[in-house]
C-alpha positions in Angstrom: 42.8 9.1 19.3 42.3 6.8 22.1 38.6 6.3 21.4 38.7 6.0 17.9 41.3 3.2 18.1 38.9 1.7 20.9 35.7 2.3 18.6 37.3 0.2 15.5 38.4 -2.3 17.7 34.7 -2.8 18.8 32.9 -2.1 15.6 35.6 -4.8 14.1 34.3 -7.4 16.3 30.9 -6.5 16.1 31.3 -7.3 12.4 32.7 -10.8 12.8 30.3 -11.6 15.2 27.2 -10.4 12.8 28.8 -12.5 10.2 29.5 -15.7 12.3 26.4 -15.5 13.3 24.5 -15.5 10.2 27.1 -18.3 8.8 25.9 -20.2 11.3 21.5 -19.4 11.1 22.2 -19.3 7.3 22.3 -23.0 6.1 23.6 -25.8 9.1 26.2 -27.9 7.7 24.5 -31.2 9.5 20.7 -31.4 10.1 18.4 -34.2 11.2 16.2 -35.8 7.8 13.2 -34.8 10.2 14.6 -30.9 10.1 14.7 -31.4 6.6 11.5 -32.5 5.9 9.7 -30.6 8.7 8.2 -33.6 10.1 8.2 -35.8 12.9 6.9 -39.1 10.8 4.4 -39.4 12.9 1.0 -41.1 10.6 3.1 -42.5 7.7 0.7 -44.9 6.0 2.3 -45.7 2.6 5.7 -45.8 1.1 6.2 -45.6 -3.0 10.0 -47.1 -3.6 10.8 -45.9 -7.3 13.7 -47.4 -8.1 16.4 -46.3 -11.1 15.3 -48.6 -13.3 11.3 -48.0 -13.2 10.1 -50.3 -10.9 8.2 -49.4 -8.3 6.8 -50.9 -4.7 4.1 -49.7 -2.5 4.7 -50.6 0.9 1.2 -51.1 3.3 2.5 -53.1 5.3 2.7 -51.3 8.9 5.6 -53.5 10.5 7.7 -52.3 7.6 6.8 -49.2 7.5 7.4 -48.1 11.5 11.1 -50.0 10.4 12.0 -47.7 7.8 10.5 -45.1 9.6 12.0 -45.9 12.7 15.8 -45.3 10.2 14.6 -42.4 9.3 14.2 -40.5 12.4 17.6 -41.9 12.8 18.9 -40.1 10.0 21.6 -36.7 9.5 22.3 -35.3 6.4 25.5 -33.9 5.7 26.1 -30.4 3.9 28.2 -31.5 0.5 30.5 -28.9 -0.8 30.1 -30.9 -4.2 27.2 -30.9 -6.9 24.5 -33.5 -6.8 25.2 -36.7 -8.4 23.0 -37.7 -11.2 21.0 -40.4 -11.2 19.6 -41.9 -8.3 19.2 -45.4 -6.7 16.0 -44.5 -5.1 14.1 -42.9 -3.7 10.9 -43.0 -1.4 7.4 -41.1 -1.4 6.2 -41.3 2.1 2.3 -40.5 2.6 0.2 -39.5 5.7 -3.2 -38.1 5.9 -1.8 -34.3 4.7 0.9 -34.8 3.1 3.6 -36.3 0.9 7.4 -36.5 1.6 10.3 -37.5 -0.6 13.4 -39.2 0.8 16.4 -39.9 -1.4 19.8 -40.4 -0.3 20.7 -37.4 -2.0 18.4 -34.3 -1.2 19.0 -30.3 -2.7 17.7 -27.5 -1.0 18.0 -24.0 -2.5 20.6 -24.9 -4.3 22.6 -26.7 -1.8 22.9 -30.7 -1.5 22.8 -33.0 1.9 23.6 -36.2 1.4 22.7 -39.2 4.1 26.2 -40.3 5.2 25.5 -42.1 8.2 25.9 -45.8 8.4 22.0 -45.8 9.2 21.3 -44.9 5.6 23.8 -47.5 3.7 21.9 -49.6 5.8 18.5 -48.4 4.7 19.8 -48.0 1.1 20.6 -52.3 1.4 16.9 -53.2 2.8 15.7 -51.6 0.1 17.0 -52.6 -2.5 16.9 -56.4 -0.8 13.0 -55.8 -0.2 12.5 -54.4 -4.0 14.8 -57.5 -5.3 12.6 -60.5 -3.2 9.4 -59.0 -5.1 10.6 -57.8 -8.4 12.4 -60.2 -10.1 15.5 -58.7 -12.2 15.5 -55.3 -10.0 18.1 -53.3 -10.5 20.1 -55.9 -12.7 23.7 -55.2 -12.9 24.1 -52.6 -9.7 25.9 -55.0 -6.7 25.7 -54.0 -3.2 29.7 -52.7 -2.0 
């Protein structure tokens, strides 16, 4: 009797532990945006902004671009327990030699949304939208920074 009580005690543990475990390898709740995007940034050499409106700006301009990049490596997105908004401010194709990324400030993953919390991306959000207003005229008329 002994060892069966001693043998559910372990194979109960054994149980939570699997299942911890795999909470925890399944989906982080907090990840860096390079984790995300599986990149290290390195050889960005063109940002499309596309904002809500239409507009759009290409960005060329390598002293801007290493800033926002330099931001982005900054960033941590934050598992949401809520659906993804609609709409979207945003958002940003960034281009190297291979490949294309897309950062928005909301991002959904197999079904799950991360959102860019951090004071980092507010701040990101407001030199965009600055930059995108001092060369488009009428950008995003009626949204006002909070």
């Amino acid at each position: 009797m002994k060892n069966w009580v001693m043998l559910t005690a372990v194979g109960f543990i054994v149980i939570v532990l699997v299942f911890t475990w795999l909470k925890h390898t399944a989906q982080p709740d907090e990840l860096s945006l390079q984790d995300y995007l599986h990149t290290d940034f390195s050889g960005i050499t063109k940002i499309a902004v596309r904002y809500s409106d239409g507009n759009q700006l290409t960005i060329e301009d390598s002293a801007t671009i290493y800033g926002i990049v330099s931001t982005l490596k900054e960033l941590r997105l934050q598992k949401s327990s809520t659906p993804a908004p609609v709409g979207f401010l945003y958002y940003m194709d960034l281009y190297d030699d291979s490949q294309v990324m897309r950062y928005s400030s909301t991002l959904v993953a197999d079904q799950v949304t991360y959102l860019s919390t951090a004071p980092k991306a507010k701040e990101l959000d407001s030199f965009i939208v600055k930059m995108g207003r001092e060369k488009i005229p009428g950008l995003l008329s009626g949204i006002t920074e909070k």
